[in-house]
C-alpha positions as CSV (number, residue, x, y, z in Angstrom):
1,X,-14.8,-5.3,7.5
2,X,-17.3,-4.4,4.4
3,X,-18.0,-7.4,2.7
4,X,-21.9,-8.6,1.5
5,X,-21.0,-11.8,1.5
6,X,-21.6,-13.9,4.8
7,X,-19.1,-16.9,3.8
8,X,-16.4,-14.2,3.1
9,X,-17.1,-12.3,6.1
10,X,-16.9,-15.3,8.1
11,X,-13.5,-16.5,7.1
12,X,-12.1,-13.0,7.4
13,X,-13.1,-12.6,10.5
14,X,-11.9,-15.9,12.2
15,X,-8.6,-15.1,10.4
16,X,-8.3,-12.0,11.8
17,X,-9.4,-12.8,15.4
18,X,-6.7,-15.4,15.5
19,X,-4.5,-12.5,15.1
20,X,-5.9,-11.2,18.2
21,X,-7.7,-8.4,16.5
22,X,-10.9,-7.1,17.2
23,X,-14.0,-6.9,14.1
24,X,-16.9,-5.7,13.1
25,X,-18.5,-6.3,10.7
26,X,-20.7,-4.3,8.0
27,X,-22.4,-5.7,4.5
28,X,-23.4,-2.3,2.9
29,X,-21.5,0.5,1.9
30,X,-23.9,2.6,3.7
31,X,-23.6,0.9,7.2
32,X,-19.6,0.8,6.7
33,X,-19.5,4.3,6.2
34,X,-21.8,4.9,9.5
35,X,-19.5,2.2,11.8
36,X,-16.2,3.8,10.3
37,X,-17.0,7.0,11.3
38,X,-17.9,6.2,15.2
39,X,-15.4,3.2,15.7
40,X,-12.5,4.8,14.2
41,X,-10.7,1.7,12.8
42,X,-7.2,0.7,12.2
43,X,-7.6,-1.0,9.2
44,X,-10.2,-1.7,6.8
45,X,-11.0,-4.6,5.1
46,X,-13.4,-4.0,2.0
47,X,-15.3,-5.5,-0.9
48,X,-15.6,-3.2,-4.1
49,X,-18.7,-5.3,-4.9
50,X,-21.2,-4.2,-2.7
51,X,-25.0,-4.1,-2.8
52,X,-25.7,-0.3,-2.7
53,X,-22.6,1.2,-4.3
54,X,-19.1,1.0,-5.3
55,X,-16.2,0.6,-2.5
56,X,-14.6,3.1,-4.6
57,X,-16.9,5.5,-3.3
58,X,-16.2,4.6,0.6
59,X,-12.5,4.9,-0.4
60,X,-12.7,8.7,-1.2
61,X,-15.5,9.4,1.2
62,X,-12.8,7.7,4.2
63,X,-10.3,9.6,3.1
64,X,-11.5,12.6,3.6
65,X,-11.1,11.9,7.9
66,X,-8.9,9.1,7.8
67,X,-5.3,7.9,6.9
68,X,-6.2,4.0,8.3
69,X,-5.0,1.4,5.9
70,X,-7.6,0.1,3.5
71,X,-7.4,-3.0,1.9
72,X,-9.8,-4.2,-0.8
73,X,-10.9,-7.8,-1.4
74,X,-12.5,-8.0,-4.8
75,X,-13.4,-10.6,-7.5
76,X,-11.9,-8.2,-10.1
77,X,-8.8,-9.8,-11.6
78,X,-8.5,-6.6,-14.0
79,X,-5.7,-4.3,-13.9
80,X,-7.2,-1.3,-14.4
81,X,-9.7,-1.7,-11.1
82,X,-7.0,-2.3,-8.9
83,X,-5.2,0.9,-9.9
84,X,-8.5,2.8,-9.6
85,X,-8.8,1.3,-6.0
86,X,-5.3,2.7,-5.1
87,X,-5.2,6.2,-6.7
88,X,-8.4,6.0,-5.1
89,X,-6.6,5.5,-1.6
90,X,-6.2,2.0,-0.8
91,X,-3.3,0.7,0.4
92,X,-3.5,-2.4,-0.7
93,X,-5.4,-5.0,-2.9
94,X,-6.2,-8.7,-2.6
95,X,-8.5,-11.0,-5.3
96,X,-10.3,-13.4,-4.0
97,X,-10.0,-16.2,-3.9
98,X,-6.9,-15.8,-1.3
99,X,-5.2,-17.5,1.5
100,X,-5.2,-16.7,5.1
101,X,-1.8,-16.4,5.0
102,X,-1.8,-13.6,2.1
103,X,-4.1,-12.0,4.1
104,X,-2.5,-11.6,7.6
105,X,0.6,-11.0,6.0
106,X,-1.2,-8.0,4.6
107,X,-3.1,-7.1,7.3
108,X,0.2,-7.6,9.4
109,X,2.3,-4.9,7.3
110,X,-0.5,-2.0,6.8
111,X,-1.0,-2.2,11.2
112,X,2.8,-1.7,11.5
113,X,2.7,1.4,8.9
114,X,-0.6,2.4,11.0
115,X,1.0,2.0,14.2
116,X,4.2,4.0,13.4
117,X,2.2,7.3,12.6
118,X,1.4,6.0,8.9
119,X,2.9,8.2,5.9
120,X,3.4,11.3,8.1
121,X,4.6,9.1,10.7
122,X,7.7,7.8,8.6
123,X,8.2,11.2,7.5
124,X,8.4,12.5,11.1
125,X,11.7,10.2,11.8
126,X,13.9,11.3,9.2
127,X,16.0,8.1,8.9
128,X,14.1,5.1,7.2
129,X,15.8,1.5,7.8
130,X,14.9,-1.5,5.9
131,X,17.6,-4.7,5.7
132,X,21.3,-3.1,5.8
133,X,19.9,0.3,4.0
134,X,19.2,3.4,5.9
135,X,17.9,6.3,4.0
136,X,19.0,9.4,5.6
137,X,15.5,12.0,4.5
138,X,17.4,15.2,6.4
139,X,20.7,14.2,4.8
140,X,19.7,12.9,1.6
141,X,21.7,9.9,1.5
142,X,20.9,6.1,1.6
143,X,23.7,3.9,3.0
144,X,24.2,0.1,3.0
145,X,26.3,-1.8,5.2
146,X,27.6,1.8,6.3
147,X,28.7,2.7,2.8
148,X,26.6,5.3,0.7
149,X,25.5,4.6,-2.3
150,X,25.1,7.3,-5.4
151,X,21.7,7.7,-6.8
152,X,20.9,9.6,-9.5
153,X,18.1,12.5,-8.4
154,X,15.4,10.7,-10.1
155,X,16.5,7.2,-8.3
156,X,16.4,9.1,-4.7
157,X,13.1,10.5,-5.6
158,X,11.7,7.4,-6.6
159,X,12.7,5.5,-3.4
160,X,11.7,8.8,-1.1
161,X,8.4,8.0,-2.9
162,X,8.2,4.7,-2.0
163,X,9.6,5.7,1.8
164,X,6.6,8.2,2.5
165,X,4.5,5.1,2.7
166,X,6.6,1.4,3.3
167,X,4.1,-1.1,2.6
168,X,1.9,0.5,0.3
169,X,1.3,-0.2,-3.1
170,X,2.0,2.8,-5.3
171,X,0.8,2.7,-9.1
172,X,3.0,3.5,-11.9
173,X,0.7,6.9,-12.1
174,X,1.1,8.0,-8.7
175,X,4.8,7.3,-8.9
176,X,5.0,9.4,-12.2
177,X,3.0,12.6,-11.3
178,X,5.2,12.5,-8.3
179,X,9.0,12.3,-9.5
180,X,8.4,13.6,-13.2
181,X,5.2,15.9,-13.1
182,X,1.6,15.2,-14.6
183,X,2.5,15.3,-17.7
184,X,4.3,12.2,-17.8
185,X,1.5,10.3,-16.2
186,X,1.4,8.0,-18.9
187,X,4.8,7.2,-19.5
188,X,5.4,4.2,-17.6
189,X,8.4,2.9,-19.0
190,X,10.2,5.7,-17.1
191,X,9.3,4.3,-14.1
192,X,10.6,0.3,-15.1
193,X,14.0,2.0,-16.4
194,X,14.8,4.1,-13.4
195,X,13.7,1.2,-11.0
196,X,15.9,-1.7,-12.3
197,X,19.0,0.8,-11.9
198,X,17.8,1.6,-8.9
199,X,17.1,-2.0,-7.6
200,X,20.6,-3.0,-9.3
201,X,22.2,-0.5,-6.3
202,X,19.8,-1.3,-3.5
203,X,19.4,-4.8,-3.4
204,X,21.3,-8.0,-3.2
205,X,19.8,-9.8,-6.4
206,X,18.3,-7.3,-8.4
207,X,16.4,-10.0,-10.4
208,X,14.8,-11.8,-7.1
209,X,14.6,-8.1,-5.1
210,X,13.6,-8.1,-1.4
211,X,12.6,-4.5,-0.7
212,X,11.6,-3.0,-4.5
213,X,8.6,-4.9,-5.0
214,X,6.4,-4.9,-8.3
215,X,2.9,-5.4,-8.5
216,X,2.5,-6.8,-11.4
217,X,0.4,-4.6,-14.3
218,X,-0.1,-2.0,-11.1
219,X,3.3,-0.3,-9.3
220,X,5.3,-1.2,-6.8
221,X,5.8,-0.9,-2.9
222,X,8.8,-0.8,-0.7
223,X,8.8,-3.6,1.7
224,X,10.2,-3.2,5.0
């Protein structure tokens, strides 16, 4: 955990150790960077706010040895810093102030993902189950209940997406540049059209969905 501020790092860590889970604990950027690269974590836990830099800059930095989830705790309510945090390379995003339950639910997710091999992981099985649908990557056919369902090639693309990673948050950006092409990074409605037909085929109650998930202002994620 990279957090400056003791009363934060505190109740973190007694939520996380009633999990079971072991901490430590680092207040700068610089020192989180050091204790990341010699303990190897399985998730982080970081501020954005920190005294001698940006946690954007640990984001990239991590990346370039590790796939272990990240997820940032900020102050920052605005839109734009969360997507800058996960194009960045976090998984996921939390503003304080949040409950404990928000945040092992959270925690809980990104350690299954980790623990099944993360995004290459998922990939490496080539059948991805979530509810009654089973998304057949060798195939390319998504069942539920048994009986296959017909997605367009931009709806199949969009949940493959969302597949490579179940758990993640994925921005409208990301989802763009990877189903359309850079050049239609900016055209989000693309995304919100293609995702309610999708949802209306995958879930029970397209209006309340389960598995299609929106972050609100941000992307989406596929919950499983």
């Amino acid at each position: 955990m990279i957090e400056d501020e003791p009363e934060i790092r505190r109740f973190v860590r007694m939520a996380l150790q009633s999990e079971g889970l072991e901490v430590f604990e680092a207040a700068t950027l610089a020192r989180g960077l050091i204790d990341a690269a010699t303990r190897r974590p399985e998730l982080v836990v970081l501020d954005l706010g920190l005294p001698d830099g940006d946690g954007l800059d640990f984001i990239r930095e991590f990346r370039g040895w590790s796939q272990a989830p990240v997820l940032v705790l900020s102050a920052r309510e605005g839109e734009e810093r969360k997507v800058q945090a996960l194009d960045a390379g976090a998984d996921d995003y939390l503003v304080k102030p949040f409950g404990v339950a928000e945040l092992l639910a959270r925690v809980r997710v990104q350690l299954r993902r980790f623990s099944r091999g993360g995004s290459a992981g998922n990939d490496a099985d080539p059948v991805l189950r979530f509810g009654t649908i089973a998304m057949d990557r060798a195939l390319r056919t998504v069942t539920r209940d048994g009986v296959e369902l017909h997605l367009t090639p931009i709806e199949y693309r969009l949940l493959q997406e969302l597949g490579h990673a179940p758990g993640r948050v994925l921005t409208h950006q990301h989802l763009l540049k990877a189903v359309w092409g850079p050049g239609h990074a900016e055209d989000v409605h693309y995304v919100r059209v293609h995702m309610a037909n999708l949802r209306k085929k995958i879930e029970a109650d397209p209006n309340r969905p389960q598995w299609l998930v929106t972050e609100a202002g941000v992307g989406y994620r596929l919950k499983t």
